[in-house]
C-alpha positions in Angstrom: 0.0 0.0 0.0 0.9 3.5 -1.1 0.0 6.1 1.3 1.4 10.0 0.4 1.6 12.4 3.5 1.9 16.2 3.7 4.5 17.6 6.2 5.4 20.4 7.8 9.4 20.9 7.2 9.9 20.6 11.1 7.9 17.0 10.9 9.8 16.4 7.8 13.2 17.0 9.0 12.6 15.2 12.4 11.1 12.2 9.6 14.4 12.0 7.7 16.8 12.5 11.2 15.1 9.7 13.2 15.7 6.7 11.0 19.5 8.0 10.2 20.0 7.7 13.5 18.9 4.2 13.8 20.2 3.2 10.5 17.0 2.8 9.1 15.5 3.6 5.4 12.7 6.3 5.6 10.0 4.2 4.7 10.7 1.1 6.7 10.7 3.6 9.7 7.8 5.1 8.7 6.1 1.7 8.4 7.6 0.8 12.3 5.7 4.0 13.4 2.1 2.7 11.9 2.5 -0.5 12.8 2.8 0.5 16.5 0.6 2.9 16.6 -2.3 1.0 15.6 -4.1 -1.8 18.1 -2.9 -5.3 18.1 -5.8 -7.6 17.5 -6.3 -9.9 20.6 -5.4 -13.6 20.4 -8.6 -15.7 20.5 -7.6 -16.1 24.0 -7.4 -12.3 24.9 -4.4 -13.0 26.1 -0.4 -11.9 24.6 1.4 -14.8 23.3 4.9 -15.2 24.6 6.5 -13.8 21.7 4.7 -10.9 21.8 5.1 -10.2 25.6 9.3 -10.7 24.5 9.1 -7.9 22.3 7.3 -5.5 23.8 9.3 -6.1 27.2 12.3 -6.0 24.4 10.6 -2.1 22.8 10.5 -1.0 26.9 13.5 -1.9 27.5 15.3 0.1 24.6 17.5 2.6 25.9 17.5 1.5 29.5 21.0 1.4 29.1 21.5 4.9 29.5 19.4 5.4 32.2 21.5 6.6 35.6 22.0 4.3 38.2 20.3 5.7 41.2 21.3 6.0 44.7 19.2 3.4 47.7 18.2 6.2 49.3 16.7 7.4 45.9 13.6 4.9 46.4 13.6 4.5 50.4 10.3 5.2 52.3 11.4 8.2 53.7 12.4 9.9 49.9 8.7 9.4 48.9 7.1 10.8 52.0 10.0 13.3 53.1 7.2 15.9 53.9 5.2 13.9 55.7 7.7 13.0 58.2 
């Protein structure tokens, strides 16, 4: 399927940056987008099949890498209630 878009040059630009970044072809990242964005069908079960729990566990966990490494006292009691105390 075709599909032809109109862009702003902001959207455009951020469209042709994105997928150089991940090494990607402009279409087949602008296919990745659509194909996330719309719903998944549920299994006749209703429930996710183990391949697709992997990869969406695998899509959240993209980038986690980078994330700091936070302190204990970060996520203590005390440093969610600090004002009530």
């Amino acid at each position: 399927m075709t599909i032809q878009l109109d862009r702003d040059p902001e959207t455009e630009a951020r469209l042709e940056a994105a997928p150089e970044a991940r090494g990607l072809r402009v279409e087949d990242y602008a296919s990745s987008l659509l194909r996330e964005s719309l719903p998944h069908l549920a299994t006749e079960t209703g429930r996710l099949t183990l391949e697709s729990l992997r990869k969406m566990l695998h899509e959240m966990a993209k980038g986690s890498e980078n994330l700091p490494i936070l302190p204990p006292e970060a996520t203590d009691r005390e440093s969610f209630y600090e004002d009530r105390w």
